[in-house]
DRENDREN-351785 format. One record per residue: residue number from 1; residue in three letters; x, y, z of N, C-alpha, C in turn. Coordinates in nm, 4 decimals, padded with zeros to 6 digits. Each point is the difference from the previous one (the first is absolute). Layout:
<rs>
R num residu      n.x      n.y      n.z     ca.x     ca.y     ca.z      c.x      c.y      c.z
R NUM    Ala        X        Y        Z        X        Y        Z        X        Y        Z
...
</rs>
This chain:
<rs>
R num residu      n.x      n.y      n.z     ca.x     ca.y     ca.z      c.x      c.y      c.z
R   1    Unk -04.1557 -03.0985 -00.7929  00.0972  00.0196 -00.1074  00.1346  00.0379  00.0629
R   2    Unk  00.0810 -00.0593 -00.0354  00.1273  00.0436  00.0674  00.0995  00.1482 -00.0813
R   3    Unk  00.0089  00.0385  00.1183  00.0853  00.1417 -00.0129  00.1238 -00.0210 -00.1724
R   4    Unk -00.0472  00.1059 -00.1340  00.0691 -00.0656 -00.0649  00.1460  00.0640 -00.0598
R   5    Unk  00.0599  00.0022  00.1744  00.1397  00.0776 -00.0258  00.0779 -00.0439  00.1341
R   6    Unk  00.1317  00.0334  00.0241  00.0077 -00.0215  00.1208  00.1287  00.0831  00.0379
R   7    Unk  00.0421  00.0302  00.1072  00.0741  00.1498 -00.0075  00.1035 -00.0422 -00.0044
R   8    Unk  00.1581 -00.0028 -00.0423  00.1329  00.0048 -00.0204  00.0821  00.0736  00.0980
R   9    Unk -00.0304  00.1409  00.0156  00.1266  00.0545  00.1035 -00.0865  00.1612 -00.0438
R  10    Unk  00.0519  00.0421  00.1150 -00.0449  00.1774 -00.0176  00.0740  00.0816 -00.1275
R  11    Unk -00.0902  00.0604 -00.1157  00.0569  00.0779 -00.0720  00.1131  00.0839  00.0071
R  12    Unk -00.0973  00.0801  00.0761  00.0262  00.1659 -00.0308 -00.1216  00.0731  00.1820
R  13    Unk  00.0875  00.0292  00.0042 -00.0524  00.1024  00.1327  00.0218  00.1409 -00.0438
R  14    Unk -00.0769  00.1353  00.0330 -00.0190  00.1241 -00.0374  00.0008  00.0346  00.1390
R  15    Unk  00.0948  00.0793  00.0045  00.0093  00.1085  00.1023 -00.0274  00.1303 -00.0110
R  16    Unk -00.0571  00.1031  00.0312 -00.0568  00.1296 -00.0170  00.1167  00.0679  00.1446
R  17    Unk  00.1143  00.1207 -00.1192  00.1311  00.0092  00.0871 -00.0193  00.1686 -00.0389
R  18    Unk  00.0434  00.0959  00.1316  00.0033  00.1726 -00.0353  00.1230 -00.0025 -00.0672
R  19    Unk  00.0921 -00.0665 -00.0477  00.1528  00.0682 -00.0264  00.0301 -00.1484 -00.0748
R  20    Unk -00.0377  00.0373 -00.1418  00.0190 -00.1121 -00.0584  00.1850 -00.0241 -00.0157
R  21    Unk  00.0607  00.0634 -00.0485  00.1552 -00.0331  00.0282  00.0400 -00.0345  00.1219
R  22    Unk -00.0860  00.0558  00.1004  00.1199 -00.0324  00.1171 -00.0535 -00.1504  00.0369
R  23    Unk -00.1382 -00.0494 -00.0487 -00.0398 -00.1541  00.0158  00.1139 -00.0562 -00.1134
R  24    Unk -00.0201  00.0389 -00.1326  00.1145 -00.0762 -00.0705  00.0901 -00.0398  00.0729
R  25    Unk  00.0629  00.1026  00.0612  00.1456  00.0210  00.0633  00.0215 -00.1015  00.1219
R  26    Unk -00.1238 -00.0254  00.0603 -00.0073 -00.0492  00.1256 -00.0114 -00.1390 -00.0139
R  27    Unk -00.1017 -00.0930 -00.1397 -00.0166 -00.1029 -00.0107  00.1532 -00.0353 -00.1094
R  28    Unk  00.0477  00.0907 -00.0338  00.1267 -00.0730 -00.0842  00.0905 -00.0214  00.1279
R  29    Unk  00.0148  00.0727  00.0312  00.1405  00.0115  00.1268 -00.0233 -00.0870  00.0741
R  30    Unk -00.1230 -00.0450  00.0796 -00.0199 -00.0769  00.1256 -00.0281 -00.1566 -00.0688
R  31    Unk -00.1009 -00.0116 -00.1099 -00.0587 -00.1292 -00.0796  00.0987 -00.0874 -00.0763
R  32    Unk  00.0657  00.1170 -00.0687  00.0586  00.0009 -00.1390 -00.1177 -00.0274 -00.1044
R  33    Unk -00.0918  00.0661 -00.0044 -00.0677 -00.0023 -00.1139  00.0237  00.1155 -00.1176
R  34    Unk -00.0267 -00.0306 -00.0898  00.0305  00.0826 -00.1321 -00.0990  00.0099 -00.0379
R  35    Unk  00.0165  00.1484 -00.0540 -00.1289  00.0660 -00.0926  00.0014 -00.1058 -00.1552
R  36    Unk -00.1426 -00.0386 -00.0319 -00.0395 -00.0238 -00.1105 -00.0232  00.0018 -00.1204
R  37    Unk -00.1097  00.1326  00.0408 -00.0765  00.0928 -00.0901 -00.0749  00.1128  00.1220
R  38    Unk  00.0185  00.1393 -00.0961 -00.0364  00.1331  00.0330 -00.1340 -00.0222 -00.0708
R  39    Unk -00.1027  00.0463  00.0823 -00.0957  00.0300 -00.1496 -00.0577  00.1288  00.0784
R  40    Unk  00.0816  00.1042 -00.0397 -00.0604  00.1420  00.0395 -00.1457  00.0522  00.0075
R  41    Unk -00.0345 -00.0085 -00.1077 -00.1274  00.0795  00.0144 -00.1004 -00.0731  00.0681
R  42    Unk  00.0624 -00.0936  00.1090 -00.0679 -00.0911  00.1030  00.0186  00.0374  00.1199
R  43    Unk  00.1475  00.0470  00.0354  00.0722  00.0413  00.0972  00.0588 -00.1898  00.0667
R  44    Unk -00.0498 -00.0401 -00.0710  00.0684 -00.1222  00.0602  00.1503 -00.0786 -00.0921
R  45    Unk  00.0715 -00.0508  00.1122  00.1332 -00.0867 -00.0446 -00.0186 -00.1480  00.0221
R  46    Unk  00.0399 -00.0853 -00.0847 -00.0230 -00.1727  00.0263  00.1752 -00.0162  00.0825
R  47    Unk -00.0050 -00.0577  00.1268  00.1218 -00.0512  00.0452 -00.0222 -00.1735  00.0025
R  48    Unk  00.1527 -00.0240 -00.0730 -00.0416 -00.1590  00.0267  00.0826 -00.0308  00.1433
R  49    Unk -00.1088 -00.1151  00.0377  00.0139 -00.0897  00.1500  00.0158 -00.1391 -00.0316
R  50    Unk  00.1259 -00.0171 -00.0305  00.0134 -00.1995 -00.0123 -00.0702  00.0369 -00.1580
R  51    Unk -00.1018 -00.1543  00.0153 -00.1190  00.0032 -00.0372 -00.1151  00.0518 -00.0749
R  52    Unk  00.0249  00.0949  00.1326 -00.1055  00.0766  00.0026 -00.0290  00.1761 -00.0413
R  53    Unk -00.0396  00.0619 -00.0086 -00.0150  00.1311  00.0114 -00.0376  00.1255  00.1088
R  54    Unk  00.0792  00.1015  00.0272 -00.0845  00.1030  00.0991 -00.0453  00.1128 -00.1087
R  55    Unk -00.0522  00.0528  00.0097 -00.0646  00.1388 -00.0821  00.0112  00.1173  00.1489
R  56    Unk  00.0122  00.1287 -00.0261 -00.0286  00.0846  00.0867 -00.0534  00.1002 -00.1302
R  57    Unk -00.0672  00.0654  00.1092 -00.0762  00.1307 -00.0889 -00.0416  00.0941  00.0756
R  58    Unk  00.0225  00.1130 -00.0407  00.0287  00.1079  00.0334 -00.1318  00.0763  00.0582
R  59    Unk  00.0034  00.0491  00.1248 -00.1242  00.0395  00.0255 -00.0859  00.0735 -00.0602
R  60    Unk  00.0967  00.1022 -00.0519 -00.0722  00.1397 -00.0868 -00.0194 -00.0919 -00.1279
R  61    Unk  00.0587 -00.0952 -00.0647 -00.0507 -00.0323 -00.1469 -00.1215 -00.0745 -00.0246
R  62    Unk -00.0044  00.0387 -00.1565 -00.1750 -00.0622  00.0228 -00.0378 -00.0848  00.0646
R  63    Unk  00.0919 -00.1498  00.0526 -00.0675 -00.1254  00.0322  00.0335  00.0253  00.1742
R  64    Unk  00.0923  00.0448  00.0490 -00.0039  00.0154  00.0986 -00.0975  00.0835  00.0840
R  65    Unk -00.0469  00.1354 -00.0891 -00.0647  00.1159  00.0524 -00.1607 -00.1204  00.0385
R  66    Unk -00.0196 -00.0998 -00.0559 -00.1072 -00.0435 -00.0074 -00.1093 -00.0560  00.1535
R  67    Unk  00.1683 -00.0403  00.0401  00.0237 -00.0287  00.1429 -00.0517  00.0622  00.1482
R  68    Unk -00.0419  00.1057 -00.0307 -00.0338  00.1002  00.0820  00.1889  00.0278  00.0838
R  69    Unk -00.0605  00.0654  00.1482  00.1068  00.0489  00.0595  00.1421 -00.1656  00.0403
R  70    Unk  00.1461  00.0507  00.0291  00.1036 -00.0659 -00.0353 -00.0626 -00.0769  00.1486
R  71    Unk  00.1188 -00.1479 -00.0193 -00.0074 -00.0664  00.1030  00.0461  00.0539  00.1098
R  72    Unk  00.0135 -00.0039  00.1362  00.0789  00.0791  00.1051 -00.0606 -00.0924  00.1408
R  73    Unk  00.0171  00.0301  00.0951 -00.0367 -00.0668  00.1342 -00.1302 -00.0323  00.0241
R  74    Unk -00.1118  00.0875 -00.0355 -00.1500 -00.0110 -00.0155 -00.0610 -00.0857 -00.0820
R  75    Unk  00.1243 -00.0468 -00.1453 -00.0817 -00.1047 -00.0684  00.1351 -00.0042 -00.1399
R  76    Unk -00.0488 -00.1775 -00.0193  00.1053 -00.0353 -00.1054 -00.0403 -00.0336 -00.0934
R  77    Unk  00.0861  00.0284 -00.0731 -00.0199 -00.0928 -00.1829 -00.0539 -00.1675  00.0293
R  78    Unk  00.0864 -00.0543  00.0619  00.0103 -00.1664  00.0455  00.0138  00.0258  00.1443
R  79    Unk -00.0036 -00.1563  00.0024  00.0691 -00.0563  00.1548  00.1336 -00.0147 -00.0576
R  80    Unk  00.0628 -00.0913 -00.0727  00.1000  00.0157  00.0041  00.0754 -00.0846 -00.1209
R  81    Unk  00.1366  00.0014 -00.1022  00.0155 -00.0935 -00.0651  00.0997 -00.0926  00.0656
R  82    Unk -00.0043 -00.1331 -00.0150  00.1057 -00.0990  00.0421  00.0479 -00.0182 -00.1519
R  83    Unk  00.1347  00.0051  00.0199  00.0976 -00.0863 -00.0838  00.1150 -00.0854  00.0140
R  84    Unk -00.0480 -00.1354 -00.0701  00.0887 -00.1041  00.0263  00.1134  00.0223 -00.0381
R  85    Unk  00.1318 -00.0763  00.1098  00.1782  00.0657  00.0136  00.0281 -00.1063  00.0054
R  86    Unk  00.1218 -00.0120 -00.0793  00.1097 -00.0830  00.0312  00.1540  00.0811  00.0193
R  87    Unk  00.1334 -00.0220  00.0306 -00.0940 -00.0616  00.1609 -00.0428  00.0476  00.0979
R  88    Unk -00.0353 -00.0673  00.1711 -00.0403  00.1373  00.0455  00.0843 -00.0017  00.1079
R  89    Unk  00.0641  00.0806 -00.0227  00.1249  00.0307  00.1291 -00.0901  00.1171  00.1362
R  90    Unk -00.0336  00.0246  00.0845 -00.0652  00.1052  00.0673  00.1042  00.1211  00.0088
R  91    Unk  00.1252 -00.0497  00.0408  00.1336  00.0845  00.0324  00.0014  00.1021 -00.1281
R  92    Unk  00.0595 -00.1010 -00.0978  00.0327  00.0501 -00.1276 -00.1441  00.1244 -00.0738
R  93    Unk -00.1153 -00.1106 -00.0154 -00.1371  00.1362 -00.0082 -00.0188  00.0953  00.0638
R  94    Unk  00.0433  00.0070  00.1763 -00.0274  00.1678  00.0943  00.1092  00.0418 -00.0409
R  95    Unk  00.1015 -00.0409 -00.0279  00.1722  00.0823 -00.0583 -00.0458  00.1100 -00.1197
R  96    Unk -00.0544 -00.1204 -00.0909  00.0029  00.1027 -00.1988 -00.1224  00.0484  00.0588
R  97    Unk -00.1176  00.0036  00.0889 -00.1073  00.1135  00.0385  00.0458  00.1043  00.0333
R  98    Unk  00.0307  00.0284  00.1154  00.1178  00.0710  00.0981  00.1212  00.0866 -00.0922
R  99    Unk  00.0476 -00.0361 -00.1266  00.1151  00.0369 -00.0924 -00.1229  00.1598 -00.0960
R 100    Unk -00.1252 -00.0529 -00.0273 -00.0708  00.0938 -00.0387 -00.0849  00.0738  00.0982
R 101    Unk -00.0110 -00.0112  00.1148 -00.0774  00.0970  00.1097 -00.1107 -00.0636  00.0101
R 102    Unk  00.0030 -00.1366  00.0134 -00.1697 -00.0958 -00.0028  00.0525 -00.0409  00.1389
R 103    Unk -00.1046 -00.0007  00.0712 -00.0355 -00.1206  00.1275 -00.0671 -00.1112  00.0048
R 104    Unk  00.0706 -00.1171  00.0154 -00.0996 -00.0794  00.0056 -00.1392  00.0410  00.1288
R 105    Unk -00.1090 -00.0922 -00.0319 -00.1234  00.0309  00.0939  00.0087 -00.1191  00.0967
R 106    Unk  00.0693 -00.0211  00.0601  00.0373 -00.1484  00.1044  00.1077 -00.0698 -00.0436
R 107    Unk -00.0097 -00.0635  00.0626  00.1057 -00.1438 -00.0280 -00.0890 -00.0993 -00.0907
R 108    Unk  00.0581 -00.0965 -00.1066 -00.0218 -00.1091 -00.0729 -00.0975 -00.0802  00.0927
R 109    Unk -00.1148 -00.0456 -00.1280 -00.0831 -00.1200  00.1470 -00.0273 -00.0581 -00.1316
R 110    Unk -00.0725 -00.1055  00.0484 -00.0556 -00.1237 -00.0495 -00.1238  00.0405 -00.0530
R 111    Unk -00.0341 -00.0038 -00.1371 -00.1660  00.0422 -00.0434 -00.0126 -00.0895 -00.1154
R 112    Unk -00.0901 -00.0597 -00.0333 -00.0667 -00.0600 -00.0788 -00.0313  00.0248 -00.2036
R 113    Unk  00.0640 -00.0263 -00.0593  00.0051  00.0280 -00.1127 -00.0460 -00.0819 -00.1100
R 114    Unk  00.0098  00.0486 -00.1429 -00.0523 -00.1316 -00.1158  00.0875 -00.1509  00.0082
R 115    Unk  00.1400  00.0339  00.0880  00.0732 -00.1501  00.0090 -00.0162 -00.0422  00.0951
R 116    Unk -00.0818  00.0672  00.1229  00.0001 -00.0598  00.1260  00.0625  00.1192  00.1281
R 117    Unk  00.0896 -00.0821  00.1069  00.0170  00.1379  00.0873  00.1589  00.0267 -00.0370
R 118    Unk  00.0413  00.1060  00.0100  00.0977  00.0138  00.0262  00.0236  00.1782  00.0331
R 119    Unk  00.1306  00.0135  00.0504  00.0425  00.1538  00.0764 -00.0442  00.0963 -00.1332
R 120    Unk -00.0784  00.1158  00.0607  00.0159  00.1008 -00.0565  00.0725  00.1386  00.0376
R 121    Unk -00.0378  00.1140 -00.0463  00.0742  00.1236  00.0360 -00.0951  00.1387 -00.0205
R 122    Unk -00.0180  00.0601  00.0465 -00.0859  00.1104 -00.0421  00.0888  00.0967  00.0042
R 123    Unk -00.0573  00.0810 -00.0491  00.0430  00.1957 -00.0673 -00.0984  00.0606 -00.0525
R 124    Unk  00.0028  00.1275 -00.0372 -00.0956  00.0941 -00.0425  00.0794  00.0979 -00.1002
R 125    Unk -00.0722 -00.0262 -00.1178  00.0594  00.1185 -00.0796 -00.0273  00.1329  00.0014
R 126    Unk  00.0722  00.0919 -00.0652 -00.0176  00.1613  00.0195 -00.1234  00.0487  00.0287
R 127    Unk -00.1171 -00.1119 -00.0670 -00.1570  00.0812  00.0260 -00.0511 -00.0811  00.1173
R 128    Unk  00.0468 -00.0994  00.0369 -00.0674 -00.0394  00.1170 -00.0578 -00.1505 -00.0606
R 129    Unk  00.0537 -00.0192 -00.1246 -00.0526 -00.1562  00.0048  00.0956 -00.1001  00.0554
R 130    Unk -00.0977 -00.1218  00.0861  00.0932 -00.1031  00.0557  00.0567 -00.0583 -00.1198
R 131    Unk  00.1526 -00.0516  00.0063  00.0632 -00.1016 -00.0531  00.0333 -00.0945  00.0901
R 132    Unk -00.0364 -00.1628 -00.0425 -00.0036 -00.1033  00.0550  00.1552 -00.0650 -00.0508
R 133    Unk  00.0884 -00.0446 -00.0202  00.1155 -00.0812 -00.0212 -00.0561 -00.1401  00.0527
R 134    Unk -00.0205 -00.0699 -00.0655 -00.0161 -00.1278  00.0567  00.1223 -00.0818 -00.0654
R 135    Unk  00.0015 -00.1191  00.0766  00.1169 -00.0839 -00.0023 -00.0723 -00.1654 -00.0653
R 136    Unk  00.1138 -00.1142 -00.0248 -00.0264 -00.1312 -00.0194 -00.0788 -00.0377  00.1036
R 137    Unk -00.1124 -00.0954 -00.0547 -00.0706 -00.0670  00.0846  00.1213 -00.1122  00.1257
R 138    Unk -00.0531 -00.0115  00.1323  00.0535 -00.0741  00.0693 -00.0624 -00.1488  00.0170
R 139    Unk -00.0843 -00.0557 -00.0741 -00.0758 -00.0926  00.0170  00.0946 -00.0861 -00.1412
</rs>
């Protein structure tokens, strides 16, 4: 029987964050994503991505507390999210990183994505999750 759905593009990713404003603060400033929806007595915020959606939630709130202990060097939420960029300048992306106190994690390389290969970029947000920047396919 064949599979009777077939996937479109990533929703919504949930991040489990200790300092829910200063993630707001960190994914508006660096992403430009904007808050959504609050839904408090969740401890979680909807940020939109393109597309798509990020959620973070708050460790201490109900959905986060659920989580056990926060992500940190010993162990993560994820491996990591990639999000597709236009365009992708490397200069211009370590500049507006660098403008908020982000480092990139290397130099731009070539990795494999839903369009094929093209340069990406890594970073890590305030809790330690990787952010991927990926770029236009080169194929």
């Amino acid at each position: 029987m064949p599979n009777p759905f077939f996937v479109q593009r990533i929703d919504h990713v949930v991040f489990r964050v200790a300092d829910l404003e200063r993630s707001i603060g960190f994914y508006g400033a660096v992403l430009g994503c904007e808050v959504v929806r609050r839904r408090e007595h969740l401890g979680l915020v909807h940020l939109r991505a393109g597309a798509s959606m990020i959620d973070l939630v708050s460790l201490d709130g109900p959905l986060g507390s659920r989580g056990g202990a926060a992500a940190g060097k010993e162990g993560r939420n994820v491996d990591h999210l990639c999000l597709r960029i236009a365009p992708f300048d490397e200069a211009r992306l370590v500049a507006h990183l660098e403008q908020h106190g982000v480092s990139a994690v290397g130099k731009a390389e070539v990795n494999f994505g839903a369009e094929g290969d093209g340069l990406s970029l890594y970073f890590l947000d305030p809790d330690g999750n990787t952010i991927e920047l990926k770029g236009p396919s080169e194929n």
